[in-house]
C-alpha positions in Angstrom: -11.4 -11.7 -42.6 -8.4 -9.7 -41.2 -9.6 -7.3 -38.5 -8.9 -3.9 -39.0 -5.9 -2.0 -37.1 -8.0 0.2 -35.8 -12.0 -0.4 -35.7 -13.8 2.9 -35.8 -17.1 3.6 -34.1 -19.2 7.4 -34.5 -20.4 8.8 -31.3 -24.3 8.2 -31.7 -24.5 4.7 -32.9 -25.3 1.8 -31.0 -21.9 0.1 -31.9 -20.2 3.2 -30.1 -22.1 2.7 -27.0 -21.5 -0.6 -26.9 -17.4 -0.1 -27.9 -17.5 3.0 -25.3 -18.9 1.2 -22.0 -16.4 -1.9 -23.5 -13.5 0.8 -22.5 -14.8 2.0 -19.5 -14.8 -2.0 -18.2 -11.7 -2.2 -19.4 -10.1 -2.5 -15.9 -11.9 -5.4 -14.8 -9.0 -8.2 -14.8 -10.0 -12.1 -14.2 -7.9 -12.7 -11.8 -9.9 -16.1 -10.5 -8.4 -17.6 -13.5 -4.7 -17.5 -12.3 -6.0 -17.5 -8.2 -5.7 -21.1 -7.3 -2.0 -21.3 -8.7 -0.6 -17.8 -7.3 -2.0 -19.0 -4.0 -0.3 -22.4 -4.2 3.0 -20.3 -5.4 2.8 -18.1 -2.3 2.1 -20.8 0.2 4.8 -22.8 -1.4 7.3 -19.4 -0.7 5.9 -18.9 2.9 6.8 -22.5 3.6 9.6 -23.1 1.8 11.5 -20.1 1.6 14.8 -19.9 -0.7 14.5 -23.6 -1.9 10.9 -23.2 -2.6 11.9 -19.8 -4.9 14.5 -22.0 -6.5 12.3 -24.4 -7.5 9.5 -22.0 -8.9 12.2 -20.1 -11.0 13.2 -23.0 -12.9 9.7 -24.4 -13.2 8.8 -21.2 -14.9 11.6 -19.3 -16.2 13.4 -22.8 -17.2 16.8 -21.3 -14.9 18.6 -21.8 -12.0 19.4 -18.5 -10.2 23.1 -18.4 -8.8 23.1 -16.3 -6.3 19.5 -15.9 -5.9 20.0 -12.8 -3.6 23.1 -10.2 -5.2 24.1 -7.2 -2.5 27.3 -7.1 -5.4 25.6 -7.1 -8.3 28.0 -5.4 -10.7 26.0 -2.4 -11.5 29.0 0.4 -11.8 30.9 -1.8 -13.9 27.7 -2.6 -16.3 27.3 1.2 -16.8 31.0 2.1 -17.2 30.6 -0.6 -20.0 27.0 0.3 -21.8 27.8 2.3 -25.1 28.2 5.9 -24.4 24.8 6.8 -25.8 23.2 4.5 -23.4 25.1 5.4 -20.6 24.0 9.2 -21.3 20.4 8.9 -21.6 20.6 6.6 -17.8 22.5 9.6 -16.1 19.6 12.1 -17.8 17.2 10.1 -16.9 18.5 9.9 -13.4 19.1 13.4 -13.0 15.7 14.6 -14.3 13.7 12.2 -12.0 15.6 13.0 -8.9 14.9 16.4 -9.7 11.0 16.5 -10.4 11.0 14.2 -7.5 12.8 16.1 -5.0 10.4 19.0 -5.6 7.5 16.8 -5.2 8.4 16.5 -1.2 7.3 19.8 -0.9 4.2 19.2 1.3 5.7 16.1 3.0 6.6 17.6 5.8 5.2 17.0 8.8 3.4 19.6 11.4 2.8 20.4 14.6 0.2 22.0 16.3 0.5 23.6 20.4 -2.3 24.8 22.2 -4.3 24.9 25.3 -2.1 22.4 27.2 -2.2 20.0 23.8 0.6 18.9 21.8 -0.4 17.5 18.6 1.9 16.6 15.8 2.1 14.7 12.4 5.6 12.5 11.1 6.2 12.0 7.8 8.7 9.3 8.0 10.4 7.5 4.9 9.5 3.5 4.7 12.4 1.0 5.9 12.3 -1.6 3.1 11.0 -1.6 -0.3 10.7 -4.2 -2.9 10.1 -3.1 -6.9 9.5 -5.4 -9.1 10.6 -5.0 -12.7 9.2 -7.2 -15.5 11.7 -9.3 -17.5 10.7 -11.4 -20.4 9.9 -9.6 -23.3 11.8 -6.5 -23.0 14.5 -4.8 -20.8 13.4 -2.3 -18.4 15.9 -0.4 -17.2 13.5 2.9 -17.1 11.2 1.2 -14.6 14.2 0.8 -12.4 14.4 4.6 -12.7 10.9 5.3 -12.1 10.1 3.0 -8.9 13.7 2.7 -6.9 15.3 5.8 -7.8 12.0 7.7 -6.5 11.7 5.4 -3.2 15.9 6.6 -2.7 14.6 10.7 -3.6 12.1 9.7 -0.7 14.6 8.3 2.0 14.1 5.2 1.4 17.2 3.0 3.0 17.0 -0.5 2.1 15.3 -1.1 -1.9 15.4 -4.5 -3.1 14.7 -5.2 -7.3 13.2 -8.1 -8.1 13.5 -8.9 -11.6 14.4 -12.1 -13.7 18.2 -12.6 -14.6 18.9 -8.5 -14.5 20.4 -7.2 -17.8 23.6 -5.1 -17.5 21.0 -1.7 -18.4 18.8 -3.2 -15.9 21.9 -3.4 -13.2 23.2 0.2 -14.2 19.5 1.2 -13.3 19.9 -0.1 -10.3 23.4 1.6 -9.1 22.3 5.0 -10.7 18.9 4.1 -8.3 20.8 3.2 -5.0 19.5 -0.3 -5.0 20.7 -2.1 -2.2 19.8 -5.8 -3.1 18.7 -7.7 -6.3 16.6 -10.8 -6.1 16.7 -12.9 -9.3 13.5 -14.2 -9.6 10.2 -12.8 -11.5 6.7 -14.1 -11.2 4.1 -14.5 -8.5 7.0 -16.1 -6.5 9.6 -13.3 -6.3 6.6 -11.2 -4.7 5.6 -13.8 -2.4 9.8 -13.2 -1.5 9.3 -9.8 -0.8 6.4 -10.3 1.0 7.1 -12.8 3.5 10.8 -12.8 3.4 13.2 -15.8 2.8 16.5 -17.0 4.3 18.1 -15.0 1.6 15.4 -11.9 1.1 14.4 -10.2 4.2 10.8 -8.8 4.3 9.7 -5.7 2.9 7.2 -2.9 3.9 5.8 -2.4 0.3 5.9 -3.5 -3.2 5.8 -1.3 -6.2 5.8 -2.3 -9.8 4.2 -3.4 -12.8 3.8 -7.2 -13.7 1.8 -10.0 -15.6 -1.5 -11.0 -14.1 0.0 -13.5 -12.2 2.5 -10.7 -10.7 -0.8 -8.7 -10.0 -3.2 -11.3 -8.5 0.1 -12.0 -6.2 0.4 -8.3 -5.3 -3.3 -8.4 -4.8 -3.2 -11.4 -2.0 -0.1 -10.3 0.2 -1.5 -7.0 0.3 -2.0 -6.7 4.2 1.0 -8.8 5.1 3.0 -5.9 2.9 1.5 -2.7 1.6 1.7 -2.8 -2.2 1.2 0.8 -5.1 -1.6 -0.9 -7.1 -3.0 -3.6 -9.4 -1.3 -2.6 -12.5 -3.3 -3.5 -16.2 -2.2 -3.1 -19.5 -0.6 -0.1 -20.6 -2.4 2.1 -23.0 -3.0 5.8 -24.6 -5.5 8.0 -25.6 -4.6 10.1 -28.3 -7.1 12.9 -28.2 -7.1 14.4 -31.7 -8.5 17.3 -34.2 -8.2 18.2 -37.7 -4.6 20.2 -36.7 -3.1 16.9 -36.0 -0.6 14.9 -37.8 -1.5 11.4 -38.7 2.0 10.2 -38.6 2.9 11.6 -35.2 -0.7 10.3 -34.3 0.2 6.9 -35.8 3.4 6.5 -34.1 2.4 7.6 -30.5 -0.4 5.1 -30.5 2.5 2.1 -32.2 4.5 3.1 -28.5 2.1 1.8 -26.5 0.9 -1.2 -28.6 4.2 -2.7 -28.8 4.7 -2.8 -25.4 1.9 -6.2 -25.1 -0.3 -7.7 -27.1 -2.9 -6.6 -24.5 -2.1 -2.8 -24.5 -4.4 -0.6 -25.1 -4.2 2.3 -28.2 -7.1 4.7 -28.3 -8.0 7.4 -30.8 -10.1 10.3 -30.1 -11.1 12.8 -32.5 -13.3 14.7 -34.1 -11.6 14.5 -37.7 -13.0 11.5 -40.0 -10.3 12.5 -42.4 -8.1 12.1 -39.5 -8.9 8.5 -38.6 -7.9 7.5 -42.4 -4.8 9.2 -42.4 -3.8 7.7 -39.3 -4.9 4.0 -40.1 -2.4 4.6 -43.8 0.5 5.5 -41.4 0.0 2.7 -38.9 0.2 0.4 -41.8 3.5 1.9 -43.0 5.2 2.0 -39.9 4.4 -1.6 -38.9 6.1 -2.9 -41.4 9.5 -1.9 -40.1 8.5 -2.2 -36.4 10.7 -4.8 -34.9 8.2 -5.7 -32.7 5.4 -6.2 -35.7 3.6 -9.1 -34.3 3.1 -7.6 -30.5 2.0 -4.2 -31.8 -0.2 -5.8 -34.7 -2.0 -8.0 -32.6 -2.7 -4.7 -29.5 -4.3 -2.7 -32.4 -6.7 -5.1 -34.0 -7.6 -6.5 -30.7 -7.5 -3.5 -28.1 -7.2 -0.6 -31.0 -10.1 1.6 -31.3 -10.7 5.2 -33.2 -14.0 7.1 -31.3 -15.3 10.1 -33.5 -17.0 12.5 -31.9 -18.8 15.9 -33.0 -16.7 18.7 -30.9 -14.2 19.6 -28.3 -16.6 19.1 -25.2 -17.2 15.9 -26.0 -13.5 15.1 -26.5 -13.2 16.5 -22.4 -15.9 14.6 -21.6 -14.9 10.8 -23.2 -11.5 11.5 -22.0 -12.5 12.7 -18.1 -14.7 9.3 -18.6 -12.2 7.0 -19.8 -9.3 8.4 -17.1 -7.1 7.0 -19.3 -3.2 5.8 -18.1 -1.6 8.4 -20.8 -3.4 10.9 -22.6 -1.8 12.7 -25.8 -3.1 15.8 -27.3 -2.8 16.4 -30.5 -5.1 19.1 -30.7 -4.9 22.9 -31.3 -4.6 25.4 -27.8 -3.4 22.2 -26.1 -3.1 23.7 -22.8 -6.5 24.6 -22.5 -7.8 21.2 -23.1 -5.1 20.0 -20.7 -6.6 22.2 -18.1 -10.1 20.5 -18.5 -8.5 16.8 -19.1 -9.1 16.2 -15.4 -9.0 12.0 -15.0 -5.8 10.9 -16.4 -2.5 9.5 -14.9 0.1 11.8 -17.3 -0.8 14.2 -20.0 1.2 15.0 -22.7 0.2 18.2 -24.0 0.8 19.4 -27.5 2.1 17.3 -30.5 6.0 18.0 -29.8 5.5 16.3 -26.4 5.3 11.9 -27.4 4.6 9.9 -24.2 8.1 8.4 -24.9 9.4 11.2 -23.4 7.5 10.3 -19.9 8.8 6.9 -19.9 12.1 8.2 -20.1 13.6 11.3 -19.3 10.7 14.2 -18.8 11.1 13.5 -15.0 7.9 12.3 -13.7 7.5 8.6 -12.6 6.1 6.3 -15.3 4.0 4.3 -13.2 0.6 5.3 -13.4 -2.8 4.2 -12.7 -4.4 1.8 -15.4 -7.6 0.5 -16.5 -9.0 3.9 -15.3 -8.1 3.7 -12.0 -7.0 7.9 -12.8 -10.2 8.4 -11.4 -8.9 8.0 -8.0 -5.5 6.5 -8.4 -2.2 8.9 -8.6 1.4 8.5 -10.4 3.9 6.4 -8.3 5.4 9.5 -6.1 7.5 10.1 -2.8 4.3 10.1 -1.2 3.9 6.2 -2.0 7.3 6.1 0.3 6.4 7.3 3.7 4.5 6.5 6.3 2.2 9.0 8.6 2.4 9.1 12.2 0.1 11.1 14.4 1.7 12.3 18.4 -0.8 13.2 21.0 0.7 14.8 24.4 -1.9 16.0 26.9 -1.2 18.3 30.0 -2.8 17.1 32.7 -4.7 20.9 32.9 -5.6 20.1 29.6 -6.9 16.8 30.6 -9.1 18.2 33.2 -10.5 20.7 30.7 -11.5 18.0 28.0 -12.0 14.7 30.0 -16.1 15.8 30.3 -16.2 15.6 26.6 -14.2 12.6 26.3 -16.5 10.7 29.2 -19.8 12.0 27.3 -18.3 10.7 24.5 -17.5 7.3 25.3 -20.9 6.2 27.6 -22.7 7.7 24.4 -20.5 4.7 22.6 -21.3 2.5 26.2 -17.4 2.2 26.4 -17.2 3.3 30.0 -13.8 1.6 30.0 -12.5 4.4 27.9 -14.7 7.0 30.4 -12.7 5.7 33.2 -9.4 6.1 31.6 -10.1 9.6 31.8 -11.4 9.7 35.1 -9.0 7.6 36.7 -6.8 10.7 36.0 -9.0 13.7 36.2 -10.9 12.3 39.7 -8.5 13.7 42.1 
């Protein structure tokens, strides 16, 4: 028997218990099945540099990349030629990122504090080199390009490399609009083990950013120490938080965004409207059958899809704090309000004129946002994810005198009386 396109579970029974504590797992990737080969892919890299890259691409993406490494990669000419309309929606997109982004380094400045004989300070200083990684394979991603690179250039990033399998002329327009410096033209586990080490072609990078397959993340997951990297990223998904004012055709067609992204994306109802849940499964039906991507999305809602129905508003606040879901979509009457309590989530999209299409676009904020409820603790992809923090300590030598007791008591309470002496090797006289 064919599995529904969405199965629905009422708060209270056992089946919703069981469905709800199935969500909150729903981070838990296996990477230990993919381990063993991503580490014989980055060893292979580490060891073998540019010919070992080579060989990896046209193992697994059946090519041979000529030039592997592009500083001229074509990307003014690939937007002067993309249809106007195309072209148009890039330079929005470009100019509405760089703007929310630019306000966001409000706070990013550093400090400095001067007292008592003690300088103390804190730099905020942009990274050197950055690698983003944008998926190929099943769809072009120029927005990703956007939403990684351009905000690493907003942040004062110098040097941004894109990794990315044989770039597509939106994807190299992306990357001009974005400042890229470099393209490498390799995906998989073995373009990040590229950024991460370096190569004769690729030098190495300070951090990695960017969504991939599970063998991207369980790659991004191992170098992480030799490189700092923005997170493990899971499949994408929504919660559509719903009530009887909603639409079940707008309903409908924001959960269909996310489920045609990957078979394994996530699209989640909430509501407290039974009558809702049926309109909404009619209109799912309808507008699958002219989805181009039928089969992806098809397969994301009987497998991940899932319609919770619950008795009120408070519980709809407290599923969705719970569930700290990637997007969150209300479709709900005084939407701001329940936006205010909506606490866990990586983007909210507030109101029923507001689709999450228009996040991965052209609203402004970055795209990349914490999965598998990973909101909990996890933030957007921001400037912030671009610096580095330094702290600068200058002592007088008054001030020295002052404080060295403190310090001394402080280390032989420790019994480090090699750190008591470095004080009063300069104090004693």
């Amino acid at each position: 028997m064919t599995e529904p396109l969405l199965r629905v579970f009422t708060d209270g029974s056992r089946d919703f218990e069981a469905a709800l504590a199935g969500l909150v797992r729903r981070g838990d990737s296996d990477h230990s099945q993919v381990e063993p080969a991503v580490r014989q892919i980055l060893a292979a890299v580490r060891q073998g540099g540019d010919r070992a890259v080579r060989e990896l691409v046209q193992r697994f993406e059946g090519r041979s990349p000529d030039p592997l490494v592009e500083r001229d990669y074509g990307g003014e000419a690939a937007l002067a030629e993309l249809p106007p309309e195309v072209h148009e929606a890039l330079v929005l997109a470009r100019d509405r990122i760089t703007r929310y982004h630019e306000a966001q380094r409000v706070g990013l400045e550093g400090f400095e504090l001067d007292a008592e004989g003690v300088r103390l300070a804190s730099r905020v200083l942009p990274l050197g080199r950055v690698g983003v990684y944008v998926p190929g394979g099943k769809a072009r991603y120029p927005s990703s390009v956007l939403m990684s690179a351009l905000v690493a250039r907003v942040a004062g990033v110098e040097q941004i490399v894109v990794a990315t399998p044989d770039a597509s002329p939106e994807v190299r327009a992306a990357c001009h609009l974005s400042g890229v410096t470099e393209l490498l033209n390799a995906g998989g586990a073995q373009a990040i083990a590229a950024l991460a080490y370096g190569t004769e072609s690729v030098a190495r990078v300070d951090k990695i950013v960017g969504p991939g397959n599970l063998y991207v993340a369980a790659a991004k997951r191992l170098v992480f120490g030799e490189v700092d990297i923005d997170s493990i990223a899971g499949p994408s998904e929504i919660l559509v938080i719903a009530d009887h004012t909603a639409r079940g055709d707008w309903v409908a067609a924001d959960l269909l965004s996310q489920a045609e992204h990957d078979e394994a994306a996530y699209p989640i109802l909430l509501s407290t409207d039974p009558s809702l849940v049926e309109r909404v499964v009619v209109a799912l039906g309808q507008q699958l059958a002219t989805l181009p991507r039928h089969a992806i999305a098809e397969t994301s809602l009987r497998e991940r899809g899932l319609a919770l129905l619950v008795a009120d508003r408070a519980r709809l606040v407290q599923l969705a704090n719970q569930l700290a879901a990637e997007h969150v979509a209300l479709h709900v009457g005084e939407p701001r309000e329940l936006a205010g309590r909506v606490l866990r989530a990586g983007a909210v999209f507030v109101g029923p004129c507001t689709p999450e299409a228009a996040g991965d676009y052209v609203a402004g904020p970055s795209h990349v946002l914490p999965t598998g409820g990973a909101a909990r603790y996890a933030s957007p992809l921001g400037v912030y994810d671009f610096v580095s923090r330094s702290s600068v300590i200058e002592y007088s030598a008054q001030a020295l005198a002052a404080q060295g007791p403190a310090i001394e008591a402080f280390a032989r309470a420790e019994g480090l009386e090699a750190h008591a002496r470095a004080v009063s090797t300069r104090t004693s006289r």
